[in-house]
Backbone as CSV, one residue per row, in Angstrom:
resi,resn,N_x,N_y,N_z,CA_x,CA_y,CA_z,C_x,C_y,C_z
1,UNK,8.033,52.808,67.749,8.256,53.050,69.174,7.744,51.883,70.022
2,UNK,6.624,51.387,69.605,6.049,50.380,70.332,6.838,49.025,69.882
3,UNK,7.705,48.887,69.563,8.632,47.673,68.989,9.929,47.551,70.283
4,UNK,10.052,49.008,69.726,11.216,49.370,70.853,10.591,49.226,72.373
5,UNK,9.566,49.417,72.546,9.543,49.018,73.954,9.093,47.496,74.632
6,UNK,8.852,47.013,73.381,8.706,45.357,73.656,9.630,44.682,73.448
7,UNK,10.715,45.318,72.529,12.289,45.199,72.842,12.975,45.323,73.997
8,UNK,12.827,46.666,74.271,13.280,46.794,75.237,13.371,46.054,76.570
9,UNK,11.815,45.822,76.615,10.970,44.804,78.063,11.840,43.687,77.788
10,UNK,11.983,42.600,76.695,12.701,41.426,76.576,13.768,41.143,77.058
11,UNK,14.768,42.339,76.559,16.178,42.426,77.038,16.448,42.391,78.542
12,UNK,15.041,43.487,79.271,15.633,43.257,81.055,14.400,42.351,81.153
13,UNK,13.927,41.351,80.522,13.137,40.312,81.044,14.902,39.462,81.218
14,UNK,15.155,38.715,80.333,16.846,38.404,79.922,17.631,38.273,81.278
15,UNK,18.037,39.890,81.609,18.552,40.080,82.141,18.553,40.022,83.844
16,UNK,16.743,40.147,84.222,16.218,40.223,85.339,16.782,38.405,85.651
17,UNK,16.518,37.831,84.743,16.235,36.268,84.731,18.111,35.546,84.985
18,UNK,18.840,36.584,84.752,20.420,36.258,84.639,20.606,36.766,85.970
19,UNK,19.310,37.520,86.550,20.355,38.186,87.760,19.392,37.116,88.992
20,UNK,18.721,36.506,88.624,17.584,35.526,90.231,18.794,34.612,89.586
21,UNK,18.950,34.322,88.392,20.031,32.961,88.703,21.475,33.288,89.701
22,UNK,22.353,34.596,88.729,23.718,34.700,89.452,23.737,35.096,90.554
23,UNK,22.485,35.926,91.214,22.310,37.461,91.872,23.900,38.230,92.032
24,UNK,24.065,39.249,92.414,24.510,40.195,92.300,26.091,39.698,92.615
25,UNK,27.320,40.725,92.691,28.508,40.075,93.169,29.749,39.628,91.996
26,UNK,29.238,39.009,90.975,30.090,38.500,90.374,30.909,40.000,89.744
27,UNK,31.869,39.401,88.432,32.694,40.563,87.519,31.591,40.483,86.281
28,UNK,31.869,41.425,85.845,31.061,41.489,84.572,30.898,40.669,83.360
29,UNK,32.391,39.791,83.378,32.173,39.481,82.175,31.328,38.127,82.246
30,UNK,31.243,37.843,83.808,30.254,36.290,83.595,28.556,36.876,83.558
31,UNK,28.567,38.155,83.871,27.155,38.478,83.184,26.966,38.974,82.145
32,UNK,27.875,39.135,81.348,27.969,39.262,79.888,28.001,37.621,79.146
33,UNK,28.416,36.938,79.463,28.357,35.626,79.065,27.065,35.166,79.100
34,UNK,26.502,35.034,80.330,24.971,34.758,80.662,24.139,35.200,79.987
35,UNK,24.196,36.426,79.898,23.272,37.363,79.181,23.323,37.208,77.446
36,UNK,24.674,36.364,77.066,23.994,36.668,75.956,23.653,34.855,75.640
37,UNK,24.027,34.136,76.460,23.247,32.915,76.416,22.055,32.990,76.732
38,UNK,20.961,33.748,77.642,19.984,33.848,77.488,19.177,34.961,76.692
39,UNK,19.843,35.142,76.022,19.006,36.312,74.774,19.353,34.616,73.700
40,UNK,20.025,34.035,73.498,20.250,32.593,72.676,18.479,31.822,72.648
41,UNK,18.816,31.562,73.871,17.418,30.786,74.826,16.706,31.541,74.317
42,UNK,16.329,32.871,74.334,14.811,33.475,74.103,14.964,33.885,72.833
43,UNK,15.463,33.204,71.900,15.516,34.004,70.011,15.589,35.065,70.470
44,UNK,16.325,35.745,71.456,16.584,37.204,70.741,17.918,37.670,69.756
45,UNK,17.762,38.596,68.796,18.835,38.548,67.904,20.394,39.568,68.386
46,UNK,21.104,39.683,68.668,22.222,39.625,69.120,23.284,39.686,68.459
47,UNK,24.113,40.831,68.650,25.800,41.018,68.404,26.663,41.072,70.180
48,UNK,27.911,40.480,69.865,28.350,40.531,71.230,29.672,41.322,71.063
49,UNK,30.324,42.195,71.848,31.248,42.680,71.738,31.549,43.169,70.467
50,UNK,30.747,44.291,70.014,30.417,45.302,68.746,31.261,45.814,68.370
51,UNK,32.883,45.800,67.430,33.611,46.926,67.404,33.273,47.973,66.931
52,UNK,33.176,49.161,67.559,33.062,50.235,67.587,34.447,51.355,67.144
53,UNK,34.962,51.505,65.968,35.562,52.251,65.567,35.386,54.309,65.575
54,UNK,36.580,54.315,65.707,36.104,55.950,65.598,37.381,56.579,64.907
55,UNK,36.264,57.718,63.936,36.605,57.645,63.044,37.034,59.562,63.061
56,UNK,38.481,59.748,63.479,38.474,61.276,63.391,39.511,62.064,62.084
57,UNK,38.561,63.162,61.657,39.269,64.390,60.652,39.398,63.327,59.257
58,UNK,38.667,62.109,58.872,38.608,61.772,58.060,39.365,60.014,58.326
59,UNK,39.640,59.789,59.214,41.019,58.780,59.390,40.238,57.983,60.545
60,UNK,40.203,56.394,60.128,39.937,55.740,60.942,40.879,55.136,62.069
61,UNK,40.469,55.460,63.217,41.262,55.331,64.202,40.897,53.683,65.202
62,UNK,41.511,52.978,65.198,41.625,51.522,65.985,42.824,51.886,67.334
63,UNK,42.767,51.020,68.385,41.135,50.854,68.135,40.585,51.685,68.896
64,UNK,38.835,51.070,68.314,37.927,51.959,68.632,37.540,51.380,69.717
65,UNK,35.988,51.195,70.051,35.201,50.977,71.350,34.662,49.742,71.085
66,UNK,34.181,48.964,72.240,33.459,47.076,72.184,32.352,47.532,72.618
67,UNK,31.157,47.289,71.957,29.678,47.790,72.670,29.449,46.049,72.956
68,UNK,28.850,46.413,74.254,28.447,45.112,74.686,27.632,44.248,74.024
69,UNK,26.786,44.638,73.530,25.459,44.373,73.024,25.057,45.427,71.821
70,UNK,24.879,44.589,70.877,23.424,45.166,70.077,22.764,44.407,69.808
71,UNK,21.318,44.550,70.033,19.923,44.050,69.802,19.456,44.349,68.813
72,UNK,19.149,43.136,67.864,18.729,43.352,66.648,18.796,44.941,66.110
73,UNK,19.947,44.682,66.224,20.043,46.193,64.782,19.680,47.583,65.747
74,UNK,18.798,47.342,66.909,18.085,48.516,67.366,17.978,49.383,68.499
75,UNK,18.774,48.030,69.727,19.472,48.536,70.901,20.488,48.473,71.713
76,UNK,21.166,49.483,71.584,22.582,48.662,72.702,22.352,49.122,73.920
77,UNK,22.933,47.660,74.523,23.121,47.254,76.107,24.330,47.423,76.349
78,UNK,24.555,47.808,77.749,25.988,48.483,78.014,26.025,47.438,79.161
79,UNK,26.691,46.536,79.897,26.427,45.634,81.172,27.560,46.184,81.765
80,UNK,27.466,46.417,83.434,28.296,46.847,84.309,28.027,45.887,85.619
81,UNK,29.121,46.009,86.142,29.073,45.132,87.619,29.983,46.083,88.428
82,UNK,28.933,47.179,89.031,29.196,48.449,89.809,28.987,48.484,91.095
83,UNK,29.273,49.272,91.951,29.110,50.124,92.737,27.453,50.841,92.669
84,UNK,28.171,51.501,92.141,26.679,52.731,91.523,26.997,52.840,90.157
85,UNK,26.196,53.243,89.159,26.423,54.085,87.770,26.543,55.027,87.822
86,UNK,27.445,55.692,87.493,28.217,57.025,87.594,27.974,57.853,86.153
87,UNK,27.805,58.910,85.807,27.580,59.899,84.793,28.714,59.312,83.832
88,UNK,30.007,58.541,84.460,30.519,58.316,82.713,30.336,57.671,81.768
89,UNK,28.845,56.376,82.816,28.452,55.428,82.250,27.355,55.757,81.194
90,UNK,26.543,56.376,82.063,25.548,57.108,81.108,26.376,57.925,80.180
91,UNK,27.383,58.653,80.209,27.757,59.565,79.070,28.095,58.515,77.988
92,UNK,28.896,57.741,78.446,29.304,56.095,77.194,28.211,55.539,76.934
93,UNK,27.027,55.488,77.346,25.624,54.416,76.623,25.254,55.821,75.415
94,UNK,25.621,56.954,75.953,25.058,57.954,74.807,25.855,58.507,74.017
95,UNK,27.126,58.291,73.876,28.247,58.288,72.871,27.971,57.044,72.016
96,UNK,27.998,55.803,72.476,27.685,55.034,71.752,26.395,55.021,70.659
97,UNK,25.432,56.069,71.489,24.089,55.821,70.510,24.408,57.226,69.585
98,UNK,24.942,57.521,70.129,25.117,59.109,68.569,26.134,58.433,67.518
99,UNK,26.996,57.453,67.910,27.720,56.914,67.307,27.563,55.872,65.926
100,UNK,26.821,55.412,66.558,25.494,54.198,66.236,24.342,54.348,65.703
101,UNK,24.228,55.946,65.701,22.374,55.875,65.432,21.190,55.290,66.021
102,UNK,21.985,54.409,66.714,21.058,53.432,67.312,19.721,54.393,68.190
103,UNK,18.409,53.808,68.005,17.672,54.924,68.798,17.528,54.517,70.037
104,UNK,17.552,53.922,71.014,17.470,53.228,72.477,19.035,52.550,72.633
105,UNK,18.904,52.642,73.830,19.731,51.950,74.504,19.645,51.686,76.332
106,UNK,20.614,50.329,76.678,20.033,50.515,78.092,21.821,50.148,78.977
107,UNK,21.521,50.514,80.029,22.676,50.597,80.927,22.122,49.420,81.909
108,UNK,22.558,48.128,82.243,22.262,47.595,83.263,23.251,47.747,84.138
109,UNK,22.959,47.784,85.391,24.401,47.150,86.454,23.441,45.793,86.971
110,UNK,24.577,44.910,87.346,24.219,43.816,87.376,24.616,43.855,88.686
111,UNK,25.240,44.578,89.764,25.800,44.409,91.393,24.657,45.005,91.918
112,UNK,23.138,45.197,91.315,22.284,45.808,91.951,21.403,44.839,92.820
113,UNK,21.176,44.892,94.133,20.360,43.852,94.915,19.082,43.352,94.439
114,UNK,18.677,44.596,93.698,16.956,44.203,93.004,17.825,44.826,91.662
115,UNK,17.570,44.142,90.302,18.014,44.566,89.179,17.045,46.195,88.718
116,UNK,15.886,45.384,88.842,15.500,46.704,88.279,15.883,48.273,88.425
117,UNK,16.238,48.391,89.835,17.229,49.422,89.994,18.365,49.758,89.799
118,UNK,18.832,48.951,88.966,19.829,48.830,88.168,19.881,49.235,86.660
119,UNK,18.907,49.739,86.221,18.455,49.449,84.746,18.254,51.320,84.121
120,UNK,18.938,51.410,83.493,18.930,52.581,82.844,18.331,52.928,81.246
121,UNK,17.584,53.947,81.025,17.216,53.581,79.584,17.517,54.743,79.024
122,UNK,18.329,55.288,77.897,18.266,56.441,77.197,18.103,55.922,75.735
123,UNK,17.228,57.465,75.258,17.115,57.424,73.768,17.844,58.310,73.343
124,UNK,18.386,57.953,71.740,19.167,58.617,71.178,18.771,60.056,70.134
125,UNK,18.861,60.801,71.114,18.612,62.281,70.229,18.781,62.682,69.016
126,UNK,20.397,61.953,68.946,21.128,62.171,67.615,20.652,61.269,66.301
127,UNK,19.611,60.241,66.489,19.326,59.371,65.451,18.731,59.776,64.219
128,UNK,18.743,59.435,63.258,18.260,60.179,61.926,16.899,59.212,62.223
């Protein structure tokens, strides 16, 4: 647990640090770019655009879902350039983690004036 949260801290250190450079405004995918050039910069370990397959009544179905991010093996990041975060966002950071196993995960929006209020964290219930 205590891994995961010094994980965790890294990722919106990362991210805090992508948003004093771009601040807020842009589309998502140039803070998806950024972001994972500076997880590069800070050795953090990194998958980008995760295919996410799903797999129903026995039959793999394509396609499946792109997780933005996974962090070493242990957390996915979901990046948005919103409005507000809306319940479908959070429902998709936690589909993804029942999906995944993954035990953490975080929701940033990046259109937030101060990031940190931007920053969402759920754990995954469903993890073995």
């Amino acid at each position: 647990m205590l891994e995961q949260e010094r994980l965790t801290g890294e990722i919106i250190g990362a991210a805090i640090e992508v948003h004093r450079v771009l601040g807020p405004g842009l589309l998502e995918p140039a803070y998806q770019s950024c972001l994972a050039r500076e997880f590069t910069l800070r050795n953090i370990p990194f998958q980008k655009e995760l295919s996410l397959p799903i797999e129903y009544k026995g039959v793999r179905v394509e396609p499946g879902y792109r997780i933005d991010f996974v962090v070493a093996d242990r957390v996915v990041v979901e990046t948005k350039a919103v409005e507000a975060i809306l319940p479908v966002h959070e429902a998709q950071l936690l589909t993804y983690l029942k999906l995944t196993k993954i035990p953490v995960g975080l929701l940033i929006n990046f259109h937030e004036p101060l990031l940190k209020n931007g920053v969402v964290r759920r754990a995954n219930t469903h993890s073995a």
